[in-house]
N, C-alpha and C positions, 0 to 999 in steps of 0.2 A: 255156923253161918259164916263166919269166917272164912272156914275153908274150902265154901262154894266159891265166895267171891273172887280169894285165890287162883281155883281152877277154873275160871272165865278169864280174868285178867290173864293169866300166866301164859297162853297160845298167842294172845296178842304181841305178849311183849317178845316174843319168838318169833312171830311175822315181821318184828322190825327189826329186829335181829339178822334173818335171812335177806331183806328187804336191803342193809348196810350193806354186807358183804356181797350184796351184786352190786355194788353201786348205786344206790336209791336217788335219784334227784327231787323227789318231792310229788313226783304222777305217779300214782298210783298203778298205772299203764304204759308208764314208758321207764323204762331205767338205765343206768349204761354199764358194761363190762369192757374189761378188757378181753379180745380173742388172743388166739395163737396164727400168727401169720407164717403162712405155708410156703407160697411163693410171689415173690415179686419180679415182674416183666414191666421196666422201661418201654414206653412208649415215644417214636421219634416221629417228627414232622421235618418234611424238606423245607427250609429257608431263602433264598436269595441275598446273598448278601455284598452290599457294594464299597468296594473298596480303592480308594482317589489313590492314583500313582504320576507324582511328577517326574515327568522326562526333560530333558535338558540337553541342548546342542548349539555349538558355535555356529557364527552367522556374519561375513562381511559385510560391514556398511561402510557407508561414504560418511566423512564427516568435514562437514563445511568449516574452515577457519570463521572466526568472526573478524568481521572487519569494515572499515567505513564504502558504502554505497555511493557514489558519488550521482548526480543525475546529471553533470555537465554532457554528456552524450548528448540524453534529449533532448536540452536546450539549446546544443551546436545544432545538432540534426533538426531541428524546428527551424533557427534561424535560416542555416545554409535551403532549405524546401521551400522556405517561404520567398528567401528573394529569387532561387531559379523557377517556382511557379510563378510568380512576377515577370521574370523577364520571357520567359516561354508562352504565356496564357496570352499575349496579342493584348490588342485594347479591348473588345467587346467582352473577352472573360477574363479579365484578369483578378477580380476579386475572387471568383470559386476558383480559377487554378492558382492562384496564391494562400488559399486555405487548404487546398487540396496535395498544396506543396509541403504545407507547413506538419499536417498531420504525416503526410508519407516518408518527411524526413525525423521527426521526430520516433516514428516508429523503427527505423535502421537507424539513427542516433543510439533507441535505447536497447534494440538487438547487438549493437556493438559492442556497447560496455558493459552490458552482461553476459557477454561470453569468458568462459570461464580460461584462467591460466589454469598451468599446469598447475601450480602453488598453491591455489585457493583453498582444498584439504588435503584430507588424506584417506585413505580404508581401511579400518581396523577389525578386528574380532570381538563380536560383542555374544555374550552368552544368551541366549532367549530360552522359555520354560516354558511349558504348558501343563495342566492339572489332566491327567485325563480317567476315567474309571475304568476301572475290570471288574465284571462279577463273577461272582461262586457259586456253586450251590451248597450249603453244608446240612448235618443234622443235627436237629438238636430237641433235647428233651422237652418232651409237652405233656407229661403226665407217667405216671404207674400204676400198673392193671395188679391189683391186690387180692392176692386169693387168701383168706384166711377160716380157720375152722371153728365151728360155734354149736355148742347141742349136738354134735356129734355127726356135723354135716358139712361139710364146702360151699363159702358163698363168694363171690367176687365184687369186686367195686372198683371205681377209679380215682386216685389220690392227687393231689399238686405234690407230694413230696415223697421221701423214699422213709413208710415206718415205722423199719425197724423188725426186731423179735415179737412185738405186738401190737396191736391197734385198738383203740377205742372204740367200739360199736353200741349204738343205742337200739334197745330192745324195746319192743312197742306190740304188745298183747291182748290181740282186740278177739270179742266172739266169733264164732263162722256164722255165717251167712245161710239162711237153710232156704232149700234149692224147692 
């Protein structure tokens, strides 16, 4: 009796056996091996890619001394408008052409004195920059088309990485389907 129980138990413990050495993960229908990988083909995509180049070139400018503004013009140029529109405006106008004096001498007062001497600055070289982009096109890797051999056959897949002498494959072992 013994030695029935034996020879029932005994093929079991051989299906786990066989079951390890594929790589058993616990389904009874699925399990994983390692294949032998046959050949690998980089797969590339075209990118656009943009890249900021600053340029740089001298550039003269004017550069104003600093220095005090005086407004004595305007105020001559107001006073001196106001009394020749006074004496010019006659009696019936002489308050509008005496305000009419006043503003048009003020205005040449202060067109006067700001007119510029030769003195006031100078023109130097000043360097200015701008950012500007160029783009590329380059290639670059988006995958590996993976041919490896299993049960005595060629199967292909696509990978994120490059793997290697061999690959992981889960095996999954379902009935056929009857037609």
């Amino acid at each position: 009796m013994k030695l029935t129980r034996l020879l029932v138990i005994l093929p079991l413990f051989a299906g786990c056996a066989n079951n390890a050495a594929a790589g058993y993960r616990g389904d009874r229908d699925r399990y994983y091996v390692d294949a032998r990988v046959v050949h690998v083909e980089p797969m590339y995509r075209t990118v656009r890619v943009e890249q900021p180049r600053r340029e740089c070139w001298d550039e003269e400018v004017y550069v104003e001394r600093p220095g005090y503004r005086s407004h004595t013009g305007v105020i001559l140029g107001g006073i001196v408008g106001g009394v020749l529109g006074h004496e010019l405006g006659g009696r019936h106008h002489e308050g509008i052409a005496t305000a009419a004096g006043t503003v048009l001498g003020a205005s040449v007062g202060r067109d006067l004195s700001n007119r510029r001497r030769s003195d006031d600055g100078y023109y130097t070289s000043r360097e200015r920059c701008e950012v500007r982009h160029e783009y590329t096109s380059e290639q670059r890797i988006d995958g590996y088309r993976v041919t490896y051999a299993y049960a005595g056959r060629e199967h292909v897949t696509i990978t994120d990485y490059e793997p290697g002498e061999r690959i992981r494959v889960r095996v999954a072992v379902q009935p056929q389907d009857e037609y």
